[in-house]
N, C-alpha and C positions, 0 to 999 in steps of 0.2 A: 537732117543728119549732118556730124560735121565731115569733111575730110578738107584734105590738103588742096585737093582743086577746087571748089567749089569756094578757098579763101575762107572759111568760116571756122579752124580748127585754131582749139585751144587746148596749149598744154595744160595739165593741173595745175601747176602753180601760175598760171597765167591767167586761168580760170577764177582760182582763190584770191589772187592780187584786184583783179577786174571787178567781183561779185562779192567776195568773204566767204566764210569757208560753210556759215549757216546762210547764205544765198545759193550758195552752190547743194550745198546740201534738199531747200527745197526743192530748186530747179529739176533735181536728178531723181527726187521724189518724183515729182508729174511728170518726166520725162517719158513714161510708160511702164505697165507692169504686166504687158504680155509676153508671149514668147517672141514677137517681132522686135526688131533693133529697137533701142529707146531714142529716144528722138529731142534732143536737147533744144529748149527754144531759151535764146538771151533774153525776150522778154518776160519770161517766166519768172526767170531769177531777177531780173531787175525787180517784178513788180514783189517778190518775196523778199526782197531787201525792205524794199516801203512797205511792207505789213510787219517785217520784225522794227523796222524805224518804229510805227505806228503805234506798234504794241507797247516798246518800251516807251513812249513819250508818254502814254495812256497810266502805266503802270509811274511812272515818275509823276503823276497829278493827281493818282489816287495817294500815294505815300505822301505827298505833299498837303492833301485835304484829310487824311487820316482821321481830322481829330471831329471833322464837321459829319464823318460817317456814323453809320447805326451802331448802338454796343447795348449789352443785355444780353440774356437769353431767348436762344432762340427758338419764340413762340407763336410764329404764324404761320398760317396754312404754307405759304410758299416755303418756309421754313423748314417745314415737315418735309413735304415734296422733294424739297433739295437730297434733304439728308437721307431719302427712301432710295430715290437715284441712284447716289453715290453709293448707299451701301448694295446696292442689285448688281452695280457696276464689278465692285470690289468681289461678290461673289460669281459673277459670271468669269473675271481674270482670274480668280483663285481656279475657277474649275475647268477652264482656258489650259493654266499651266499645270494642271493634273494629268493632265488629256498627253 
């Protein structure tokens, strides 16, 4: 936990300067989601900076190979799969925000 004795307290914007604002943002995600204090770890956020780093380097090499990727329709088993998924998903959220 942070506090001011303990040396380990960060203002918000000290926070978002140190971390980013979607570093911080995971960190405060895992932070905890009981009724107990949430409990900020700076390793958390750092290592959720290096999965959004990650992701975007990942997502800048698929955009980059675009053209070396699969195209056609899509007709294979995993194909199917994907799109039975997605659509279960979509009606479980639909019926999620009914509720």
């Amino acid at each position: 936990q942070m506090s001011k004795s303990t040396g380990n307290f960060l203002t918000l914007s000290q926070a978002v300067d140190k971390f980013s604002a979607d570093g911080m943002r995971l960190a405060l995600a895992d932070a905890g989601d009981t009724v107990e204090d949430a409990n900020f770890v700076e390793a958390m956020a750092d290592a959720g900076i290096l999965r959004l780093y990650t992701w975007v380097e990942w997502v800048k090499e698929m955009i980059a190979n675009r053209d070396s990727l699969r195209s056609g329709p899509p007709n294979t088993f995993n194909d199917r799969v994907f799109a039975s998924e997605m659509n279960a998903g979509i009606m479980k959220t639909e019926q999620n925000y009914e509720k």
